[in-house]
N, C-alpha and C positions, 0 to 999 in steps of 0.2 A: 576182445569180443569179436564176434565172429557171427554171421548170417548165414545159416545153413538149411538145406532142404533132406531132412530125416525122412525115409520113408520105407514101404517093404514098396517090393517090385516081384511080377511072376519072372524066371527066366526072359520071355519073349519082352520085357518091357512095358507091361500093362502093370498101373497101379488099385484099378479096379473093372469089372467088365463095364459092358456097355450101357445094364441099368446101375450103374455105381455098387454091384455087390462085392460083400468084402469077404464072405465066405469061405472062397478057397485059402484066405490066408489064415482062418482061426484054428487050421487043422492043423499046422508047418510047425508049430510050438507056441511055449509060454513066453510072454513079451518080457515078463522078469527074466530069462535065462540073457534076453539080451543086453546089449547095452546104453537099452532106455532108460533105465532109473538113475545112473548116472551122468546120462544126458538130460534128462529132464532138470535135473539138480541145479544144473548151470544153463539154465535158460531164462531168459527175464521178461519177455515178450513175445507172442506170436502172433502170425498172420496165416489167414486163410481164404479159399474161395470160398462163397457162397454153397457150392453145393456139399463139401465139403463140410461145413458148416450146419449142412440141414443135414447130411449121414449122424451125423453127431446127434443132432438132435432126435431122428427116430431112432438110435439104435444105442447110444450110451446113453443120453439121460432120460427119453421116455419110452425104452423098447416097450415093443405091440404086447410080449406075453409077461410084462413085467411090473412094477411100480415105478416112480418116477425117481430117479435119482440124481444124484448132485452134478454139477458141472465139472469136470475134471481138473480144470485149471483153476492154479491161485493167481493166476500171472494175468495181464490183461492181453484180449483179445481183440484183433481187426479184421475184421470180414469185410473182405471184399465183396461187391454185393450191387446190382443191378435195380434191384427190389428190394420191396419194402417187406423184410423179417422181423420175428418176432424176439426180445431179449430171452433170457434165461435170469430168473431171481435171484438177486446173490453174487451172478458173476460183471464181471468187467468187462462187456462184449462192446466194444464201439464197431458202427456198421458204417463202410467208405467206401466213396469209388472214384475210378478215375488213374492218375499217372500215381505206380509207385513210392518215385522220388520225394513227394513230399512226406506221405506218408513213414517211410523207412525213417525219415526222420524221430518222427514219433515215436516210432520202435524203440532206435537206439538210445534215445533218452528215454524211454520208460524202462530200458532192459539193465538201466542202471550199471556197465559195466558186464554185465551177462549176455550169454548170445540169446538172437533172433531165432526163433524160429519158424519156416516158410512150411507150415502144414503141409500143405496143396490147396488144390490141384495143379498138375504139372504147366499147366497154361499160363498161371498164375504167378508161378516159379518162375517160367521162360521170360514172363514179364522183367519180374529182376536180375534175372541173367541179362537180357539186352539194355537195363542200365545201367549194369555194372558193378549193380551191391550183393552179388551171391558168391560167397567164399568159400562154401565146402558143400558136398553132398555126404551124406551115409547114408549107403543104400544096404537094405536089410534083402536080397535076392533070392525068394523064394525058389523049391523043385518043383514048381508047376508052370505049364504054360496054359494061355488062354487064347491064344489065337484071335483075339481084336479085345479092344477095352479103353479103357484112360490110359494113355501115352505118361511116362515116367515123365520125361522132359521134352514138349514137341519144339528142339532148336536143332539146331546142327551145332555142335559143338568139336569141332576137328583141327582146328591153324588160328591157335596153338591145342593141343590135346589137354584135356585134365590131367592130372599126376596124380598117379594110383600113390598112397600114403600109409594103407595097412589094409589087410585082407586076415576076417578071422571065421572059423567056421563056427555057427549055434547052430548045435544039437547035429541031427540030421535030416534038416528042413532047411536053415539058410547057410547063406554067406552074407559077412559084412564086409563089405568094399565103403572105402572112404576115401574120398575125392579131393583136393585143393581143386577151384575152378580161376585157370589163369586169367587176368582182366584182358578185354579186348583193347582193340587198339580205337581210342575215337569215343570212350566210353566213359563213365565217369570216375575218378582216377582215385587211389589209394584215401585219399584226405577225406572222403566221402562219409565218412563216419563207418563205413563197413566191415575195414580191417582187422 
């Protein structure tokens, strides 16, 4: 099992603009061509930030020109979260804050053997990169740029580099790059449940 942060990205590294629109990426293609369905498959767990979390909520299950639709996950969810939100009927949404660490715990044992997955936002993510439970990225790399937005991942990650692991092209809108992320040195170490 594996903790990974799945996500589209424009070329320049913004995962959304600066009021969280997502827009520009529902024109780049069908999220079936990629290889989400089979990574949803094998996921047992997610986490996400709060705002992240409220995108979801006005824009999959209660869009403005729409009827109210079902939560998309079967899987249980942890939102990250400052504030006091509201659930969703039906779903497995627990609301936490605070350090990572204990929480990823929860993960791993609810993903039963399945991986994690780290939704966003990319701050979020950085969070478990600097404790040392984040093992892989696939990033879906959009052909647009937006010149400022939600940062992809805001860490410095350079000594040691990530190891590129496969590069495939969907359609003629992305690329997917997938990541191993090497552990830091000082950081919490293979036994972590992350592996």
């Amino acid at each position: 099992m594996k903790t990974q942060y799945y996500t589209a990205t424009s070329l320049d590294g913004f995962i959304a603009t600066e009021d969280h629109s997502l827009e520009w990426l529902f024109q780049l293609g069908n999220v079936n061509d990629t290889s989400y369905p089979i990574f949803i498959a094998e996921v047992g767990a997610l986490a996400m930030g709060a705002s992240t979390y409220e995108w979801m909520l006005r824009h999959v299950v209660a869009p403005a020109a729409g009827q109210q639709a079902a939560w998309p996950y079967s899987q249980p969810v942890w939102v990250f979260t400052s504030r006091k939100l509201s659930g969703v009927s039906g779903a497995d949404i627990r609301f936490v804050r605070g350090d990572v660490r204990p929480v990823h715990r929860f993960l791993v044992e609810a993903a039963n053997g399945k991986n994690v997955w780290l939704v966003g936002g990319g701050e979020l993510v950085g969070q478990f990169y600097d404790a040392g439970l984040l093992d892989e990225l696939i990033i879906q790399v959009g052909s647009v740029t937006l010149g400022a937005g939600r940062p992809l991942l805001p860490r410095r990650i350079a000594f040691p580099p990530l190891t590129l692991l496969s590069v495939r092209q969907v359609g003629t809108g992305f690329a997917e790059l997938r990541y191993a992320v090497p552990r830091k040195v000082g950081t919490a170490s293979d036994n972590s449940g992350a592996a």
